[in-house]
C-alpha positions as CSV (number, residue, x, y, z in Angstrom):
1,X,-10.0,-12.9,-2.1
2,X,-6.8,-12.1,-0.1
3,X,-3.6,-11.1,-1.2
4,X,-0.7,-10.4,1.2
5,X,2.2,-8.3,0.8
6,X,5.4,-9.4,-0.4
7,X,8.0,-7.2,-1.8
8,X,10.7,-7.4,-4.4
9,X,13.6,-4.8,-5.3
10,X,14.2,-3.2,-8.3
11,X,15.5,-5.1,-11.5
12,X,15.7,-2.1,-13.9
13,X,13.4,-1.5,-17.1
14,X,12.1,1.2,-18.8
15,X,10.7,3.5,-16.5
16,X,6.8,3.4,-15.8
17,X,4.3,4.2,-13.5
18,X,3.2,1.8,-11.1
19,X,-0.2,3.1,-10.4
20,X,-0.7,6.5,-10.4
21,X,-3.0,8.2,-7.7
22,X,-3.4,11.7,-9.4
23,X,-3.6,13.5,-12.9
24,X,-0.4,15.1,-13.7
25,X,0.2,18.6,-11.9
26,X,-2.5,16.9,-9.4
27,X,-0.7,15.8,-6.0
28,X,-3.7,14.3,-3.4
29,X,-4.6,15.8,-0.6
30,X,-2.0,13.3,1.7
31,X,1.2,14.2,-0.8
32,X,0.0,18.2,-0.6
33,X,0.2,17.6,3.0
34,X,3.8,16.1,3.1
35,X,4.7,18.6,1.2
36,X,3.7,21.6,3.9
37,X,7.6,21.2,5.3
38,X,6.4,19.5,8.6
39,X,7.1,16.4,7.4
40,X,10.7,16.7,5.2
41,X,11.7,13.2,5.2
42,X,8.4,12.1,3.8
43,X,8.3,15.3,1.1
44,X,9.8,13.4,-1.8
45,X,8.2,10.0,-1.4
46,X,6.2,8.9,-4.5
47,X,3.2,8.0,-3.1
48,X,-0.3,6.7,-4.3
49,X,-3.1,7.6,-2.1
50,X,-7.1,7.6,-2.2
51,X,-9.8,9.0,0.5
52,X,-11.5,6.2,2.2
53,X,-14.4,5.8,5.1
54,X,-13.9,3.5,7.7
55,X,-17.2,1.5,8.1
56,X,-18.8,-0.2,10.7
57,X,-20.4,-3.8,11.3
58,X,-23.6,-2.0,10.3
59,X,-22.5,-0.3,6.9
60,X,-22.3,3.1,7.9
61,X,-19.7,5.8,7.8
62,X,-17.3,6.3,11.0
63,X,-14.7,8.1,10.3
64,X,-13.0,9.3,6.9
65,X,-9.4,8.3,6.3
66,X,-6.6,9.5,3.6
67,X,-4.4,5.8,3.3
68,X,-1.5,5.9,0.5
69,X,1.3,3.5,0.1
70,X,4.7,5.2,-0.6
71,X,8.6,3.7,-1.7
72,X,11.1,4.9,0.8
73,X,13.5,4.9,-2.0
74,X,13.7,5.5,-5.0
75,X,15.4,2.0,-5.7
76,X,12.2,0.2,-4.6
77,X,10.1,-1.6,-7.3
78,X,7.1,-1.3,-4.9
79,X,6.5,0.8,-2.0
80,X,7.4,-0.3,1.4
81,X,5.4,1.9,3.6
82,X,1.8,2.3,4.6
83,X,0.7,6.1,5.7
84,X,-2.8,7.0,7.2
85,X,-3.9,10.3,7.6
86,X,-7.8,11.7,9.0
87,X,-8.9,15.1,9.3
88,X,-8.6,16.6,12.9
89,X,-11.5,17.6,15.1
90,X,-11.0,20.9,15.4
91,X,-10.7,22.3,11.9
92,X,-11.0,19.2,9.6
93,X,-7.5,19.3,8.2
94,X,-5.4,16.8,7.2
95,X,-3.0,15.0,9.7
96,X,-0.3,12.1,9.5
97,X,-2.4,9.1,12.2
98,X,0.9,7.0,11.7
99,X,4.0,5.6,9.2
100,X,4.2,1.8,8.7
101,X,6.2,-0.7,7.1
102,X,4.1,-2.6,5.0
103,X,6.3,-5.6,6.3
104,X,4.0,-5.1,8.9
105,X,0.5,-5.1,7.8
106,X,-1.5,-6.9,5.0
107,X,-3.9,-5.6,2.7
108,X,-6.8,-7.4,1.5
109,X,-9.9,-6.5,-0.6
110,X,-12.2,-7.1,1.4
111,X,-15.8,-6.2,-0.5
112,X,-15.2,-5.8,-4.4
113,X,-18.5,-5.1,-4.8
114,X,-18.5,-2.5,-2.3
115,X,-15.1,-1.4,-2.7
116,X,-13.7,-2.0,0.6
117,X,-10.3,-2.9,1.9
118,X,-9.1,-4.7,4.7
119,X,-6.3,-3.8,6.8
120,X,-4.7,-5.9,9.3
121,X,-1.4,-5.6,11.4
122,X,0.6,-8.2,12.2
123,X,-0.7,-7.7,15.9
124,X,-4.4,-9.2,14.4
125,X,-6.1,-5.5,14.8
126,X,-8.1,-5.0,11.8
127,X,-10.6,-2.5,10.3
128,X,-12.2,-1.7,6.7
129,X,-12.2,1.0,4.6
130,X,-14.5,1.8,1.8
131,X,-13.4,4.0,-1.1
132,X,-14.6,7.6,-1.4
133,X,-14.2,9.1,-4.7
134,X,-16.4,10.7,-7.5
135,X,-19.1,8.3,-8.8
136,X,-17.0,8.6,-12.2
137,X,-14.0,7.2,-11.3
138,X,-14.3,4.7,-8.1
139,X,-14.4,2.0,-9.9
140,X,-11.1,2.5,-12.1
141,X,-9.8,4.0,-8.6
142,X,-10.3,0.8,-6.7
143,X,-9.5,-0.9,-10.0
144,X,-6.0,0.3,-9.4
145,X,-6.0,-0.9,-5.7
146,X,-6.6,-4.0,-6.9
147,X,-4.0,-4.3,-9.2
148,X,-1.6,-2.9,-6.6
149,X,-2.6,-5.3,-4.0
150,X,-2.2,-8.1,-6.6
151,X,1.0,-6.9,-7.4
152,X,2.6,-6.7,-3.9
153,X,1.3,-10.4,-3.6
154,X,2.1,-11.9,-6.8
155,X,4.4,-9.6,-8.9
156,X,6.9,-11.2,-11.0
157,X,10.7,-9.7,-11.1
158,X,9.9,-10.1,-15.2
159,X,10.0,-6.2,-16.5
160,X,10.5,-4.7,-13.1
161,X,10.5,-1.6,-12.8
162,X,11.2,1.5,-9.9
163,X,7.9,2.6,-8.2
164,X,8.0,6.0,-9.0
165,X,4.9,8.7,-9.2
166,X,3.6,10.1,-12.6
167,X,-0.6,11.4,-12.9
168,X,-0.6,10.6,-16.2
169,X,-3.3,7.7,-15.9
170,X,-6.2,9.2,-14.5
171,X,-7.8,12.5,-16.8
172,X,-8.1,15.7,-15.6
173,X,-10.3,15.8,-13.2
174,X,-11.9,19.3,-12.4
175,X,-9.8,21.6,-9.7
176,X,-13.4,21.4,-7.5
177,X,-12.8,17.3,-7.2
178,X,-11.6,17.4,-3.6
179,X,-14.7,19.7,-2.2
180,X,-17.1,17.4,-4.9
181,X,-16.0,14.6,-2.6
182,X,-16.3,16.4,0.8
183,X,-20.0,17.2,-0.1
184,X,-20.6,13.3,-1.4
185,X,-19.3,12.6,2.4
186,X,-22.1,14.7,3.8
187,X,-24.0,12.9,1.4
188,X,-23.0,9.2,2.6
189,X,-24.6,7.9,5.6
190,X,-25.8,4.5,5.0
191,X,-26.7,4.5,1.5
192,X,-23.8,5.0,0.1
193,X,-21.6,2.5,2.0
194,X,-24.4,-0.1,1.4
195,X,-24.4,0.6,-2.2
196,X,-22.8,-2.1,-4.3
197,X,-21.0,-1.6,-7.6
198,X,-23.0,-2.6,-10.1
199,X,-23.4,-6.3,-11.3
200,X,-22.9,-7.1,-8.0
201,X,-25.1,-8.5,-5.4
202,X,-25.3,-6.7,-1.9
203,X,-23.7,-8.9,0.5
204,X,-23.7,-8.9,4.7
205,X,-22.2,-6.5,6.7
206,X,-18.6,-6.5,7.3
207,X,-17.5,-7.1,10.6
208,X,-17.0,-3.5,12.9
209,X,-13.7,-2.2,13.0
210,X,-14.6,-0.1,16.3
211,X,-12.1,3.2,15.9
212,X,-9.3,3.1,13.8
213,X,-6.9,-0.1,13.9
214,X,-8.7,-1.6,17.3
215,X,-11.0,-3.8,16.0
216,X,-9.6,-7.7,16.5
């Protein structure tokens, strides 16, 4: 099941959420980042973001990764840019890895069932990323990537509308939710990146994406 990218402008409509990351009053942990004044140019970008592991050929965790997908304008129907962030060595916090144009890389699902996502640049480097979010609400998280990536692929100009960022779609989640899934990290290891959602059969191992964006 792959779906590529391929954008559209904005055609006007009643304005709507595309698909919110956050609750309302809720920014994630990337968009709280941007918003620390190193990164001005980035501060006001709507952006829809979710904490992912990056897995290797045998399933288990290698390193964690923040990916969102942002508009560079507020004109844009859909966002146009890809941003990946990981937590340094030294004291774990956040930090930009790189700024793409989505013109530039595809996004695929890669495991449903697992919840994992392909990325691949246009240069053929590829790796996977499994979704690392409360046990309460991964599945309507990835869900929502889903629907994005559909979207990006397949959208119709019909009842277009600005990508712009409201948190009005997920409930309140508690205040604790980003240190609930720091702890579930510690907590992953290969069973929870072999775990498949359920109704769904466990399939082979993906292939290994080596370190981030290397793999072939």
């Amino acid at each position: 099941m792959k779906r590529g990218y391929d954008p559209k402008p904005a055609l006007g409509g009643a304005e709507r959420p595309l698909f919110p990351a956050y609750p309302k009053g809720r920014p994630g942990r990337l968009q709280r980042h941007l918003l620390s004044g190193e990164f001005d140019q980035l501060r006001d970008f709507p952006i829809f973001e979710s904490n992912f592991v990056q897995v290797t050929r045998f399933g288990e965790v290698a390193n964690k990764v923040t990916m969102g997908v942002a508009a560079s304008s507020p004109a844009l129907e859909l966002p146009d840019l890809l941003l990946l962030a990981g937590p340094t060595k030294e004291n774990g916090r956040l930090q930009l890895l790189g700024l793409f144009p989505l013109q530039f890389v595809q996004l695929f699902v890669h495991d449903e069932c697992r919840r994992q996502l392909k990325v691949k640049f246009r240069t053929g480097r590829a790796f996977y990323l499994q979704l690392r979010a409360p046990p309460e609400t991964r599945d309507r998280e990835f869900g929502q990537w889903v629907r994005l990536l559909y979207r990006l692929r397949f959208h119709s100009a019909e009842g277009a509308v600005p990508f712009t960022q409201e948190y009005s779609a997920l409930e309140d989640e508690d205040e604790g939710e980003d240190e609930d899934e720091d702890e579930e990290a510690e907590r992953l290891g290969g069973e929870e990146v072999r775990g498949a959602a359920p109704g769904c059969e466990s399939p082979g191992d993906p292939p290994s994406p080596g370190s981030l964006g290397v793999s072939e």
